[in-house]
Structure formats: C-alpha cells, structure tokens
C-alpha positions in Angstrom: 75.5 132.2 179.4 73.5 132.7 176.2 70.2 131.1 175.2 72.4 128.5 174.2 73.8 127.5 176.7 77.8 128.5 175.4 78.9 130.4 178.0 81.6 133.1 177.1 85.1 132.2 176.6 88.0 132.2 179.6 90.9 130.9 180.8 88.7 128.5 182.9 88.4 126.7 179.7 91.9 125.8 179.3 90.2 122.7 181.9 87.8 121.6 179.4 87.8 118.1 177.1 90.4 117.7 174.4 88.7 116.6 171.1 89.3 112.8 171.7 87.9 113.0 174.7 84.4 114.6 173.2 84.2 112.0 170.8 84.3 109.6 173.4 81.1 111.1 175.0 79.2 111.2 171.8 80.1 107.8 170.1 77.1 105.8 172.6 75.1 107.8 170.8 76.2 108.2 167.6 78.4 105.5 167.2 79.3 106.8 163.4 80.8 109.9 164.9 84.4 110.8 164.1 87.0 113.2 164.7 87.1 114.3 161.5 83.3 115.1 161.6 83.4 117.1 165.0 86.4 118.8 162.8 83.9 119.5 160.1 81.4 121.2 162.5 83.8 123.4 163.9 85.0 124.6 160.5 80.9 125.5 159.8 80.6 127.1 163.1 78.3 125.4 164.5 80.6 124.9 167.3 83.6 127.0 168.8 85.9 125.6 171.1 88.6 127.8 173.3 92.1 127.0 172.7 94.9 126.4 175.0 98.0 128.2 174.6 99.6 125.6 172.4 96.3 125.9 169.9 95.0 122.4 171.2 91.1 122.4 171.5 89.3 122.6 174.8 85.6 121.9 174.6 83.4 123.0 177.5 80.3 121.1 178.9 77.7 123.3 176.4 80.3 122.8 173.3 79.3 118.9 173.7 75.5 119.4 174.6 75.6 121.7 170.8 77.2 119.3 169.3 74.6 116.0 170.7 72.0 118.5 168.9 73.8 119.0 165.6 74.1 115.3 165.1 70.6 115.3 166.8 69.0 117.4 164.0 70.5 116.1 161.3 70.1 112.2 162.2 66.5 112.2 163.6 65.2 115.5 161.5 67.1 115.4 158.6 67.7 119.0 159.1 70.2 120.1 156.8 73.6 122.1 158.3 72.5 125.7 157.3 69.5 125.3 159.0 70.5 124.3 162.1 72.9 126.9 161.9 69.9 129.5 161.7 68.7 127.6 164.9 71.9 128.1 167.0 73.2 131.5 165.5 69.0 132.7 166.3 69.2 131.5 170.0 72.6 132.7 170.9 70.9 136.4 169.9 68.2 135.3 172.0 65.5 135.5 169.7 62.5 133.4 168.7 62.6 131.3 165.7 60.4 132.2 163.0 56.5 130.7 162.1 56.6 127.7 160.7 60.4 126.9 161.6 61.2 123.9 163.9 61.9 125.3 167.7 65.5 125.3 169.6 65.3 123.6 172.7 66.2 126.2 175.5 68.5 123.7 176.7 70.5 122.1 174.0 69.4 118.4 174.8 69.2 115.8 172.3 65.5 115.8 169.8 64.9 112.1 170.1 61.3 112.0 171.4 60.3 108.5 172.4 56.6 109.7 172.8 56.2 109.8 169.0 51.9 110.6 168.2 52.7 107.9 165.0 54.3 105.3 167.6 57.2 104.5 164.9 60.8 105.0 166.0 62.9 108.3 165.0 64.8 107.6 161.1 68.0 105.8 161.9 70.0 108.4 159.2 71.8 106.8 156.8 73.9 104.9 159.8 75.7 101.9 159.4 77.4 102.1 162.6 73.5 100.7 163.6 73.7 97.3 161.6 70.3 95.9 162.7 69.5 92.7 160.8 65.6 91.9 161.1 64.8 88.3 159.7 60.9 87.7 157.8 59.4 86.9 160.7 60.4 89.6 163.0 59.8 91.6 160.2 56.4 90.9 159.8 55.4 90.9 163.4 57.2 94.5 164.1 55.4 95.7 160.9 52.4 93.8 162.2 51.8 92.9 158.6 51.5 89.4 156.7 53.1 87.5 154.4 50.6 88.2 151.5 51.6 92.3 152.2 55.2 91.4 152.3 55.2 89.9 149.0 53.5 92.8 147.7 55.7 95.6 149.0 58.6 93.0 147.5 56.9 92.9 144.2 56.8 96.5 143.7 60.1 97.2 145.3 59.1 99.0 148.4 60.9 96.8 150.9 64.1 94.8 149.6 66.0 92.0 152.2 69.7 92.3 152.0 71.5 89.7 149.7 71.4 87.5 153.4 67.9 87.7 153.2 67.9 90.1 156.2 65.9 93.4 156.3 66.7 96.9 157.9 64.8 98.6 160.3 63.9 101.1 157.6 61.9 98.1 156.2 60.0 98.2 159.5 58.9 101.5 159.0 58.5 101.1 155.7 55.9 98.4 155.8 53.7 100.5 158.3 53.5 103.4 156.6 52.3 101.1 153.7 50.0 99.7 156.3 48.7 102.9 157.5 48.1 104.3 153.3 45.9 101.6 152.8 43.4 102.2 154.8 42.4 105.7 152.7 42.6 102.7 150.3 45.7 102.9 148.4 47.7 99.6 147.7 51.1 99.0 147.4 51.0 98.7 143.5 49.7 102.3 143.3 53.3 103.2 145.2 55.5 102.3 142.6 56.0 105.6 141.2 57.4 106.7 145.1 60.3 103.4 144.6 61.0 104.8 141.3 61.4 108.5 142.3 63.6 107.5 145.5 66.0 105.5 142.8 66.3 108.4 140.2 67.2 110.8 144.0 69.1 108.2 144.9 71.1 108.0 141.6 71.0 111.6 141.8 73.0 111.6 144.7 75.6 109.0 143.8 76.8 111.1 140.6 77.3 114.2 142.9 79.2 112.3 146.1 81.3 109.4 143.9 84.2 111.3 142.9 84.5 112.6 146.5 84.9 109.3 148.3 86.9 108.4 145.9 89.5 111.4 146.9 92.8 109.5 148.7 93.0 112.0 152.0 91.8 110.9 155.7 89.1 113.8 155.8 87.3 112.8 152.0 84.8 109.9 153.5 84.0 112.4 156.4 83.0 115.2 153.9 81.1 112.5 151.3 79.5 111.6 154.2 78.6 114.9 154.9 77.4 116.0 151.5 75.2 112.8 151.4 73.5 113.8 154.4 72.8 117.5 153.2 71.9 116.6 149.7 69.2 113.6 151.4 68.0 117.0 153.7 67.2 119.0 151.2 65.8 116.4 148.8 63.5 115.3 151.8 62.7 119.3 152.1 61.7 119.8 148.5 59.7 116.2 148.3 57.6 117.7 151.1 57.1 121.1 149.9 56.4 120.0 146.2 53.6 117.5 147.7 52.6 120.1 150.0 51.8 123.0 146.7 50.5 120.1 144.7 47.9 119.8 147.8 46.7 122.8 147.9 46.3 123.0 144.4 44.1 120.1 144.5 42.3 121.3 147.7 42.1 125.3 146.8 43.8 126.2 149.7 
C-alpha cells in the first residue's frame, strides 16, 4: 500500500463500491456531494478507481477515505484542487511535504479538528446543503455579543440577516472575530474597508462563474460550483499572503 493508503490495482477490486454507492457514504458528511462531482475528481486525478470489465467504476475502501479528504481540504481549508493534488501525488512517492506547506495525514482521515486553539467551528464552505437559520437572539448569545455590537457590525455591513431576518452561522463567526479585533482596539467602523473588498472579490467571482451556470448540460452547476470554490481558494491564499508582505514591511521583518 502507498503512503496513501491506495493500494495497487487487481482483480480483487472488481468487489469494490460502484459510484452510487460511494456517494452514499460521503453525502452524511458532505451532504452537497454529487455524482457529477466525484466525476469531476476523478477526471483531476485526485482519485483513480479500477474498472470492471464492462468499464463500470469500482472504488476501493482508500479510493473513498481520498476522496473524504479532497472534500475535507477544500471545505474546511479552502485548499484549492492543485494543491491538494501536490499533497496526494507527494505521499503516494512517499515523501515529505515541503516547509511551510500544510501536512498529509498518514492515514487519509478527514481534517475536521474539533479541538480548534480559537474555539470557533471549521468554515462551513460555501454549503447550502447546511441551511442553518440562527435567529437575533441565538445569534447574539453564540457570538456572546450584544445588541449595541450587532447593530454596529449591521451598520457597517459586516453581518447581514437573510431577507427572513435569519442569520448564517458564518454570521456567528463573524461577530467573534469582530469581538476578538477589538480588544487590540479596533472597532467595527474601522472594518468597512474588509466588507467592501469581500464585495468587489465577490463580484469578481460572479463575472467569471455566471456564464457557466448558465450552460444547459447536467455537469455545468457541478463545474460552476467547482470553479467558485477554487477561485474563493486562491483569493483566500492571496488575501493572506498580501497581508502577510504588508506585515513585514511594517515590522522589518
């Protein structure tokens, strides 16, 4: 077996899991799975099923534990496709990721890690299939903020209820984060220029994946999906690095 856990391919496969029956494993826990997507994976290589005779896939046991990582990574990381490619390609060699790069499990296990130093659940992707609606109140005491704070981080457009009046959990996190940048002293007004720089990414994005989605076939919400999902990865990637050099310009390091 390699140091990723795909073993080598034989006829023992030809007893292995037919696509449908993969995407039953995986939809508890990532309910926005779909054929189409496990499709998509395979095509990027991040995953190689055997074949039967016929041509119909068979997925082994470590074919579905590679794939819980993929969606893994790229839901709770926002590690885009190439990377995680590097990951799996690098430990099916058998060698060490490089400095400064996240680490491949040994065992290809999912990355959730409910001990989390910053005690704030892992980002929820850009999910629906997850349609948590939060009211004001349980808002406020899962933020543990009050009302005054809310109104600010309404004000300047950092948190935003639903047209119901409902908030995300994203609002959660959101509001803590606020929370925790205030006590270096900044206030939400002094965060308006992050709402207005997530908009312009945002409407970034929407030129680029539009025309897509609005392609007729059964595979073009899959690959919008997809490209959204990259795109969002590497604009997270570059946000981070960008504040990162404008740091150490600051600090001389």
């Amino acid at each position: 077996m390699t140091a990723a856990g795909r073993p080598g391919r034989s006829s023992a496969q030809r007893d292995g899991l037919s696509i449908g029956a993969v995407l039953a494993q995986l939809r508890d826990d990532f309910p926005d799975v779909t054929i189409s997507k496990i499709r998509f994976l395979e095509a990027e290589g991040l995953v190689q099923p055997g074949r039967t005779p016929s041509g119909y896939r068979q997925f082994a046991a470590a074919d579905v534990e590679r794939l819980k990582f993929v969606l893994s990574a790229q839901r709770d990381h926002y590690l885009p496709l190439k990377v995680i490619k590097e990951q799996l390609d690098a430990a099916d060699r058998g060698a060490e990721p490089a400095p400064g790069t996240p680490r491949l499990p040994r065992k290809l296990v999912p990355l959730d890690d409910p001990a989390d130093p910053g005690g704030l659940p892992a980002p929820d992707d850009f999910a629906s299939g997850r349609d948590v609606r939060l009211t004001q109140e349980e808002l406020l005491e899962q933020a543990a903020i009050d009302e005054a704070t809310l109104a600010e981080l309404r004000q300047y457009g950092l948190v935003r209820p639903g047209p119901a009046g409902f908030y995300d959990p994203d609002a959660v996190q959101i509001a803590r984060t606020v929370r925790a940048m205030t006590e270096f002293g900044i206030e939400p007004r002094h965060l308006r220029a992050f709402r207005a720089s997530a908009d312009r990414e945002v409407g970034l994005l929407e030129q680029i994946v539009t025309p897509v989605y609005r392609h007729r076939d059964a595979d073009a919400k899959a690959r919008a999906d997809e490209v959204v999902r990259e795109l969002a990865a590497l604009s997270v990637t570059l946000h981070t690095l960008l504040v990162k050099a404008g740091i150490r310009g600051v600090t001389g390091g």
